[in-house]
MARRO-28654 format. One record per residue: residue number from 1; residue in three letters; chain; z negated, x, y negated of N, C-alpha, C, CB in turn. Coordinates in steps of 0.2 Angstrom, whole numbers. Each point is the difference from the previous one (the first is absolute). Glycine has a CB too. Layout:
// residues N
+-----+-----+-------+-------+-------+-------+-------+-------+-------+-------+-------+-------+-------+-------+-------+
|   n | res | chain |    nw |    nu |    nv |   caw |   cau |   cav |    cw |    cu |    cv |   cbw |   cbu |   cbv |
+-----+-----+-------+-------+-------+-------+-------+-------+-------+-------+-------+-------+-------+-------+-------+
| NUM | Ala |     A |     Z |     X |     Y |     Z |     X |     Y |     Z |     X |     Y |     Z |     X |     Y |
...
+-----+-----+-------+-------+-------+-------+-------+-------+-------+-------+-------+-------+-------+-------+-------+
***
This chain:
// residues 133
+-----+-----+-------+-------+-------+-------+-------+-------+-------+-------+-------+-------+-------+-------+-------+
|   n | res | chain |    nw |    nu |    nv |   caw |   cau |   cav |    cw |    cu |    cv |   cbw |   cbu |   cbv |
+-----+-----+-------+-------+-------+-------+-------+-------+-------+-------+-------+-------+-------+-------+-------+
|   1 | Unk |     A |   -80 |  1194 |  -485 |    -1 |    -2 |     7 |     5 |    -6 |     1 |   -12 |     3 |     0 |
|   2 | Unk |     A |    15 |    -3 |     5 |     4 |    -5 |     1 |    -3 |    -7 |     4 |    10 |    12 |     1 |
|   3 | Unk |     A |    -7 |   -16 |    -1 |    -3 |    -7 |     2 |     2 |     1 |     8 |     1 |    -8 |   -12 |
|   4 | Unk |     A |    -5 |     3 |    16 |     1 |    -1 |     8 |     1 |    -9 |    -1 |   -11 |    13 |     8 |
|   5 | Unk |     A |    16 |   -13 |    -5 |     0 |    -7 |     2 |    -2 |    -5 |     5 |     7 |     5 |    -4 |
|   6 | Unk |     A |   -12 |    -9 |     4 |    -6 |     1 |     8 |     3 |    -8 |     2 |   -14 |     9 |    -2 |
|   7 | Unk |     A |    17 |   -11 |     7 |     3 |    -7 |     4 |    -6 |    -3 |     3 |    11 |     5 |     3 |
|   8 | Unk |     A |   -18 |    -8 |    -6 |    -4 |    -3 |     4 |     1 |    -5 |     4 |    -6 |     4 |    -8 |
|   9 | Unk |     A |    13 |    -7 |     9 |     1 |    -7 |     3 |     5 |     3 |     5 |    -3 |   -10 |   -10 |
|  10 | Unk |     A |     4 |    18 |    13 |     5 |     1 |     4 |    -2 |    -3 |     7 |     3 |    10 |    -7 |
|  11 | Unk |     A |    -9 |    -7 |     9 |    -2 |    -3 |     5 |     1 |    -8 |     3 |    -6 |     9 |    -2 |
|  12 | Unk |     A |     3 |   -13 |    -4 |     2 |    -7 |     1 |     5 |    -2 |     0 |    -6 |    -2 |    -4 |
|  13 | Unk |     A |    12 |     5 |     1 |     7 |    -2 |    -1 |     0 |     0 |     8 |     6 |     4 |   -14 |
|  14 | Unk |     A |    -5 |     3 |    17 |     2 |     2 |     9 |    -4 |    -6 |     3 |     0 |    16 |     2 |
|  15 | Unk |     A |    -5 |   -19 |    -3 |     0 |    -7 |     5 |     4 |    -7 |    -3 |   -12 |     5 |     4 |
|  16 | Unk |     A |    11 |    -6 |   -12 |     4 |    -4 |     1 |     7 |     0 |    -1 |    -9 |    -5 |    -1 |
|  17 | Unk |     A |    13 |    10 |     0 |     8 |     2 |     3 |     1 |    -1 |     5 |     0 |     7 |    -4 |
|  18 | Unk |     A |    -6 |    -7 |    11 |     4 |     4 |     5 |    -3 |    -9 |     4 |    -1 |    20 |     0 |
|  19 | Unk |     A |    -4 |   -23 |    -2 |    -3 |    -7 |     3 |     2 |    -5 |    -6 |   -10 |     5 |     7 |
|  20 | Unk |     A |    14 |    -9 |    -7 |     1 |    -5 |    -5 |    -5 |    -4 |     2 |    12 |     0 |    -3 |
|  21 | Unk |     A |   -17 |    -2 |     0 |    -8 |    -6 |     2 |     3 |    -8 |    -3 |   -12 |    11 |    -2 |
|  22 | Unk |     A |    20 |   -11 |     0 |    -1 |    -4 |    -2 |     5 |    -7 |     4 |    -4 |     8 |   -10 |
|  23 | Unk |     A |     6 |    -5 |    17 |     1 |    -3 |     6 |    -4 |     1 |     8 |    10 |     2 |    -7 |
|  24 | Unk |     A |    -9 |    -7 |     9 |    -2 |     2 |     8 |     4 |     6 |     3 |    -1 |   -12 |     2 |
|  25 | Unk |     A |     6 |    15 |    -3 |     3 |     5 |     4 |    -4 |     6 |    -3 |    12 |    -5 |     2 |
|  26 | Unk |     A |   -14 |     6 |    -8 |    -4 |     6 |    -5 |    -6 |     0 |     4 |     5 |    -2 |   -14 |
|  27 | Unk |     A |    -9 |    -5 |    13 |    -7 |     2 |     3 |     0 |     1 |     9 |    -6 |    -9 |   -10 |
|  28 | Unk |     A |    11 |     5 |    13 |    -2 |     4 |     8 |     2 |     7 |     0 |     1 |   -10 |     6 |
|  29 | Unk |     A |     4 |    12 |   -10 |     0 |     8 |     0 |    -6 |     4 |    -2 |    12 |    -2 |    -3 |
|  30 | Unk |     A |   -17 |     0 |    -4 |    -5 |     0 |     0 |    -5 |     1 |     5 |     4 |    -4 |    -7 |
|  31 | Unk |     A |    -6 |     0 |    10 |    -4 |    -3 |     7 |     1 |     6 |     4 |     2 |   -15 |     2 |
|  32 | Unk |     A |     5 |    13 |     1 |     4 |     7 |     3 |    -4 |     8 |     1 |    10 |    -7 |    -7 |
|  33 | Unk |     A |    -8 |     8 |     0 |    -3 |     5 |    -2 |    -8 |     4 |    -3 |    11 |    -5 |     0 |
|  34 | Unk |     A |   -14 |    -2 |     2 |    -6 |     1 |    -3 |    -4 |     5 |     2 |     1 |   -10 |    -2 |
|  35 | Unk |     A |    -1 |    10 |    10 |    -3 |     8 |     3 |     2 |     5 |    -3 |     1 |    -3 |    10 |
|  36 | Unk |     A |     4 |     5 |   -12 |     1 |     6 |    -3 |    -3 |     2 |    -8 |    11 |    -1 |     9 |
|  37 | Unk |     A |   -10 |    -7 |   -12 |    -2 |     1 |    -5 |    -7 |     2 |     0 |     8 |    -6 |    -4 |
|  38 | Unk |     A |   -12 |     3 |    10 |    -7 |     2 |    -1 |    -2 |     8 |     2 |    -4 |   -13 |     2 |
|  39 | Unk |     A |    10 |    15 |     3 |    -4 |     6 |     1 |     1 |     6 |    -9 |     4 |    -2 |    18 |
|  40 | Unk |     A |     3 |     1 |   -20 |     0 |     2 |    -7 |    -5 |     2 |    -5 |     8 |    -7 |     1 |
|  41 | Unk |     A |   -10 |    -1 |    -1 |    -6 |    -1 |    -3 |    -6 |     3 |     0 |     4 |    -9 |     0 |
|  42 | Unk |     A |    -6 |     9 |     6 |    -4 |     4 |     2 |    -2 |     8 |     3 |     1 |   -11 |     0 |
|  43 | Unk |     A |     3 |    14 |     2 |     5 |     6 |    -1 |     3 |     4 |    -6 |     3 |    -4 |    10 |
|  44 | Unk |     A |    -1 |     2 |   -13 |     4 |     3 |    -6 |    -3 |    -3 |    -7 |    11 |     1 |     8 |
|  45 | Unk |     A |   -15 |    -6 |    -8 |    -3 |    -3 |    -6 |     5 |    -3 |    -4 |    -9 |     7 |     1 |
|  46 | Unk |     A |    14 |   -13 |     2 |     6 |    -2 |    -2 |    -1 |    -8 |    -5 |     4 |     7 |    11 |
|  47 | Unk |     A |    -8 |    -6 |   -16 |    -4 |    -6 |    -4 |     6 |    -5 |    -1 |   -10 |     7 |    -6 |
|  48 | Unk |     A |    16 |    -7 |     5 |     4 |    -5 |     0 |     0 |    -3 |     8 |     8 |     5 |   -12 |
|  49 | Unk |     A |   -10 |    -2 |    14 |     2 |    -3 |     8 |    -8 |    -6 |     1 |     8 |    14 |     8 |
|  50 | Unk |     A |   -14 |   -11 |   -12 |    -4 |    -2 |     1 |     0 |    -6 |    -4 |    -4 |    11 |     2 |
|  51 | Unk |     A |     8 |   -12 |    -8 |     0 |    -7 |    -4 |     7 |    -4 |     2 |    -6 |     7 |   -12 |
|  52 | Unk |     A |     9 |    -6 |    17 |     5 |    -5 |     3 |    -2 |    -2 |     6 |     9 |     5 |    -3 |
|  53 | Unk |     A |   -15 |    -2 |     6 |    -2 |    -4 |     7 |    -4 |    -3 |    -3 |     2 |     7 |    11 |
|  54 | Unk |     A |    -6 |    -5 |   -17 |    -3 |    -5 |    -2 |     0 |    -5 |    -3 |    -3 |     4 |     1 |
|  55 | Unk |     A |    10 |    -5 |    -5 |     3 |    -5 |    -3 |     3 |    -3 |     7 |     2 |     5 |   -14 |
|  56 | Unk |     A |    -1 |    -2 |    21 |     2 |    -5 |     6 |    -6 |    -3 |     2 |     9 |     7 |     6 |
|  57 | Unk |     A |   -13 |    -4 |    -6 |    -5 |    -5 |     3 |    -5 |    -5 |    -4 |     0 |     9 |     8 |
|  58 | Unk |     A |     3 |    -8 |   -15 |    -2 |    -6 |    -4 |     4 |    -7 |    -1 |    -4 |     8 |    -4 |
|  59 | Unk |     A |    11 |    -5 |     5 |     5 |    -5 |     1 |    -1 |    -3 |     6 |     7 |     4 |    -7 |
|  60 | Unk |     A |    -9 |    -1 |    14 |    -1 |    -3 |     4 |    -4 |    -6 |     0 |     2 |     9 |     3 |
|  61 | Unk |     A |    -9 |    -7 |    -4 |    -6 |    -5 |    -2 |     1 |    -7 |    -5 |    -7 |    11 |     0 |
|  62 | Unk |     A |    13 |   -10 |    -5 |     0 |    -5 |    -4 |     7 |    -4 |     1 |    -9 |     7 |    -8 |
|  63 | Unk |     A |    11 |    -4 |    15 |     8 |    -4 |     2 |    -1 |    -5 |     4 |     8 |    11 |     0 |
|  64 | Unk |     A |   -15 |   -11 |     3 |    -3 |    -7 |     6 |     4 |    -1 |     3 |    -6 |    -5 |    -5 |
|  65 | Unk |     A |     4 |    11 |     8 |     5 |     0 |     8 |    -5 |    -6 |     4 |     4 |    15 |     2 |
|  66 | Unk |     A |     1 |   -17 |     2 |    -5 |    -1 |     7 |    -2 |     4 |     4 |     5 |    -9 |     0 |
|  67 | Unk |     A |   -12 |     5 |     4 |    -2 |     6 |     5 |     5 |     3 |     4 |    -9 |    -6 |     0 |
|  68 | Unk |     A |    15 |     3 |     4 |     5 |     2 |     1 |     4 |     4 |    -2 |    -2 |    -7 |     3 |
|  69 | Unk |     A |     5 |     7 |   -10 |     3 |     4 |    -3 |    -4 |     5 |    -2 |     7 |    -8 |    -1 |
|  70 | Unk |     A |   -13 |    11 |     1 |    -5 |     3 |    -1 |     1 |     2 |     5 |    -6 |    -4 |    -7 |
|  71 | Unk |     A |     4 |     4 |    15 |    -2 |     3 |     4 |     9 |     2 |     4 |   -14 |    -6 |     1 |
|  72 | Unk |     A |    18 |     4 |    -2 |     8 |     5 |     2 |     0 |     3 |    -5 |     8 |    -7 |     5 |
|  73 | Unk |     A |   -10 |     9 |   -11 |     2 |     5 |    -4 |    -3 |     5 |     2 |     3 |    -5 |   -10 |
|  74 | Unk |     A |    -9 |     3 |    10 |    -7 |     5 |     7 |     3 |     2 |     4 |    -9 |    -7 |     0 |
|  75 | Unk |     A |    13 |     4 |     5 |     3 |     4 |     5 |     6 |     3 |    -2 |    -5 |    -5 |     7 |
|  76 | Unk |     A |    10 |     1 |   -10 |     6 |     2 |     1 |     1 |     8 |    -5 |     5 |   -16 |     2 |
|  77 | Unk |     A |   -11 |    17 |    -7 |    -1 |     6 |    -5 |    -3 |     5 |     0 |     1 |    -5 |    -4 |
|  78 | Unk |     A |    -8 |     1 |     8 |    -7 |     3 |    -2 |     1 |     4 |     7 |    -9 |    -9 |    -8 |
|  79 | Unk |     A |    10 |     5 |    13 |     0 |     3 |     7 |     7 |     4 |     2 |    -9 |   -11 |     4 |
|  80 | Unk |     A |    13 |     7 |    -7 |     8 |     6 |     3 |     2 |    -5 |     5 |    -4 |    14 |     0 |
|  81 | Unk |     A |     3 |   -19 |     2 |     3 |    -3 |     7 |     5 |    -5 |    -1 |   -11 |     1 |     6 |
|  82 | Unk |     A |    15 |     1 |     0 |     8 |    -6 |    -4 |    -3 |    -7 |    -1 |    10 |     6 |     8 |
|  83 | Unk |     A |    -6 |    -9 |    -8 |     2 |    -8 |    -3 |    -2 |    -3 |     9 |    13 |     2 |   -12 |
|  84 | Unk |     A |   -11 |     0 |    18 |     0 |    -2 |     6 |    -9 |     0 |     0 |    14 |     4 |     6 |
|  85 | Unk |     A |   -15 |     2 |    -4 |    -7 |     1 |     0 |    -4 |    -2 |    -3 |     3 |     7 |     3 |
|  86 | Unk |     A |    -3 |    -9 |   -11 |    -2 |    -3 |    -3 |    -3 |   -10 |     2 |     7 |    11 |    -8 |
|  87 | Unk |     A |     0 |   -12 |    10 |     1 |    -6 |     3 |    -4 |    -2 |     4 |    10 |     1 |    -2 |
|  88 | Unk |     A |   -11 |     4 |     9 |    -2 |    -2 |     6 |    -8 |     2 |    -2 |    12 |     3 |    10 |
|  89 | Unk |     A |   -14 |     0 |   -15 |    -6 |     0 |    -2 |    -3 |    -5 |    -2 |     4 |     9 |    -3 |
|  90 | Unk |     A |     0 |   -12 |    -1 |    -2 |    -6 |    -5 |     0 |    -7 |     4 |     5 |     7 |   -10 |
|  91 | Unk |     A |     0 |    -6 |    18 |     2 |    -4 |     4 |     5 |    -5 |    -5 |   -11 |     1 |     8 |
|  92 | Unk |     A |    15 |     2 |   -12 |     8 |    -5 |    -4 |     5 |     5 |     3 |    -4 |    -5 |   -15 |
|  93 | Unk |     A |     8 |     2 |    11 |     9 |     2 |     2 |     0 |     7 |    -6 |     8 |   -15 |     3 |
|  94 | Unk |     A |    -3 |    21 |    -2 |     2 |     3 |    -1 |     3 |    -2 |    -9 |     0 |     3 |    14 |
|  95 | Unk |     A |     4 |    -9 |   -11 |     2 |    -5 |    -8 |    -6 |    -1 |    -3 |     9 |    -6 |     4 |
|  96 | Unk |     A |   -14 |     5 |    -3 |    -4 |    -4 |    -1 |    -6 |     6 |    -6 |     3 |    -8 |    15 |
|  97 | Unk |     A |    -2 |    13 |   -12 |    -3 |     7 |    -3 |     5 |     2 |    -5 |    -6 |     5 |    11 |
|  98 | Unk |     A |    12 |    -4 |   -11 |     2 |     1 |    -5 |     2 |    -4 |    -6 |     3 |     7 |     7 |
|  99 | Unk |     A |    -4 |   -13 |    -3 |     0 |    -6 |    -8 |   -10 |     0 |    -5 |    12 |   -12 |    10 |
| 100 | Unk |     A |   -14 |    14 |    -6 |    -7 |     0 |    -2 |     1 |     6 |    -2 |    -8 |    -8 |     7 |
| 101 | Unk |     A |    10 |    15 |    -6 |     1 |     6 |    -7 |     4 |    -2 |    -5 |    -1 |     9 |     6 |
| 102 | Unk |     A |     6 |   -12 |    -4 |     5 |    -3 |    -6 |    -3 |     0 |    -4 |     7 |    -6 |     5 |
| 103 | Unk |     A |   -10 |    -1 |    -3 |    -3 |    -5 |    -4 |    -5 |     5 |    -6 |     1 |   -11 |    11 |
| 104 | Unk |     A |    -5 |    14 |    -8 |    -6 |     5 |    -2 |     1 |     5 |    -6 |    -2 |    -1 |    13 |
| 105 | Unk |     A |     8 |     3 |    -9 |     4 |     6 |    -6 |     3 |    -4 |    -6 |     4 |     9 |    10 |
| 106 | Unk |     A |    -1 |   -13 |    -9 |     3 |    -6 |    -5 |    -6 |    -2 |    -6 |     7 |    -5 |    12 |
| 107 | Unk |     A |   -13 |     3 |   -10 |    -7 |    -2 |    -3 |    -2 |     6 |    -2 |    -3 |   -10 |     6 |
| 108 | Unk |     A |     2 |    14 |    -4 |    -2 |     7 |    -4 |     6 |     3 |    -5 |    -8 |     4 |    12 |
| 109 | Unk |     A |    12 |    -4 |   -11 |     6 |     1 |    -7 |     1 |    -6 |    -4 |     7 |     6 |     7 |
| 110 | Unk |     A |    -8 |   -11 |    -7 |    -3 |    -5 |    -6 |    -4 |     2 |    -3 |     3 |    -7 |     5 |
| 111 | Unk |     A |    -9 |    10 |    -3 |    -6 |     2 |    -4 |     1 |     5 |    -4 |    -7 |    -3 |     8 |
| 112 | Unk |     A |     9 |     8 |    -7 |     4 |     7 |    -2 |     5 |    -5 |    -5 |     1 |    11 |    13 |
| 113 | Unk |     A |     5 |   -16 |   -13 |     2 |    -2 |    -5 |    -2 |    -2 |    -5 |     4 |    -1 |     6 |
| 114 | Unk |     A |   -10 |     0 |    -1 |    -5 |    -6 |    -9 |    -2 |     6 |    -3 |    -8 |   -14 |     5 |
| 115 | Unk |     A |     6 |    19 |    -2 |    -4 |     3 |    -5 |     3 |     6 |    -2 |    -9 |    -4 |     4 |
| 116 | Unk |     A |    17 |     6 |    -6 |     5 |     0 |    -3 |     2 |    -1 |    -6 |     1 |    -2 |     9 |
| 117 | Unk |     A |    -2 |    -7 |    -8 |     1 |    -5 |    -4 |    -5 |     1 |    -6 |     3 |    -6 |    10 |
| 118 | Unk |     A |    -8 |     8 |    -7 |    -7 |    -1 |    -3 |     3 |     5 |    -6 |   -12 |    -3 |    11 |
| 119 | Unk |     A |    11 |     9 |    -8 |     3 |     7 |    -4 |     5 |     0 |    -3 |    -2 |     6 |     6 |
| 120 | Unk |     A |     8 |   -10 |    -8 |     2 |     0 |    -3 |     0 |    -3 |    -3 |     3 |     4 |     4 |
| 121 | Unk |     A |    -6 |   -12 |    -4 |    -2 |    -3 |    -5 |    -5 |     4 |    -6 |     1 |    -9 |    10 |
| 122 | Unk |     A |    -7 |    12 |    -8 |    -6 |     3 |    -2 |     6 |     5 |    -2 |   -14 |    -3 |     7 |
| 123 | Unk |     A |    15 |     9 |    -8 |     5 |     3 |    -2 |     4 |    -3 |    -6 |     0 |     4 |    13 |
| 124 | Unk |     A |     4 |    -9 |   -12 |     2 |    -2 |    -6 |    -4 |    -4 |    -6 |     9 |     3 |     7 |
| 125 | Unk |     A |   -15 |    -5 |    -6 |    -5 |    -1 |    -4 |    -3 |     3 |    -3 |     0 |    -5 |     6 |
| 126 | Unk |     A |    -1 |    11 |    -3 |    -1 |     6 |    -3 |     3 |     1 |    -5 |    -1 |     4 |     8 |
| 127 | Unk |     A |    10 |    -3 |    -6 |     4 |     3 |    -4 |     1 |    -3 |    -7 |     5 |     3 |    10 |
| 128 | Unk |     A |    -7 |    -8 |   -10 |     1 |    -8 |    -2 |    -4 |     2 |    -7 |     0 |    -9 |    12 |
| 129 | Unk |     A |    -7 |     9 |   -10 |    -6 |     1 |    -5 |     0 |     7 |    -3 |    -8 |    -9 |     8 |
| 130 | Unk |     A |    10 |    14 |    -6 |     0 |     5 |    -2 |     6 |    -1 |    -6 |    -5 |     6 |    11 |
| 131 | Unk |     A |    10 |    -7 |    -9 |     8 |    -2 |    -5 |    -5 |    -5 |    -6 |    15 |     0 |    11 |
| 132 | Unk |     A |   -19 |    -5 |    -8 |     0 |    -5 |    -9 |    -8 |     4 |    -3 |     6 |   -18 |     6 |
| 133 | Unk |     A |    -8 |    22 |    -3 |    -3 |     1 |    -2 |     0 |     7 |    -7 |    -3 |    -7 |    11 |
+-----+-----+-------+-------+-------+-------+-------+-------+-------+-------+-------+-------+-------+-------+-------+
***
């Protein structure tokens, strides 16, 4: 019998190749894209899509947004509506909305760093105890 070679982390790699989580530009492309990733998910049964929107929405929770920056990601993502429309929503400036996603997307890629960090630390700890052992 010949051997099959099976890539269990291909799917993951296509999100984080294609989204670097470890900038603001990576996660609003994320955001961005998040509709599509759920219809995937749910349609096609795309489980790495399923463990990135849920590693989004955990880094969300623990990046402490403000209500503000919480409610423009709400629109400017969740809802689809420009940066203007967001504004006259919220009754702020245009500027005003994109410095509050800035900001937002910025704090949610720090979380994603730390917990990077975390992995590679734990990772070589591993390596660590396995070699003196």
């Amino acid at each position: 019998m010949g051997k099959m070679k099976l890539d269990r982390f291909k799917d993951q790699r296509k999100y984080t190749d294609k989204y670097a989580l470890i900038d603001a530009k990576g996660i609003a492309l994320l955001l961005r894209d998040g509709h599509r990733i759920r219809e995937r998910t749910y349609y096609a049964g795309d489980y790495a899509g399923v463990d990135i929107l849920t590693d989004l929405n955990t880094a969300m929770q623990r990046a402490a947004l403000t209500p503000r920056q919480a409610e423009t990601i709400a629109l400017v993502y969740g809802l689809d509506i420009t940066l203007d429309a967001a504004g006259t929503r919220l009754g702020i400036t245009k500027q005003a909305v994109k410095h509050a996603v800035t900001t937002a997307t910025e704090k949610i890629a720090s979380v994603f760093r730390q917990w990077n960090v975390s992995e590679r630390e734990s990772g070589a700890r591993k390596e660590g105890e396995a070699l003196g052992a």
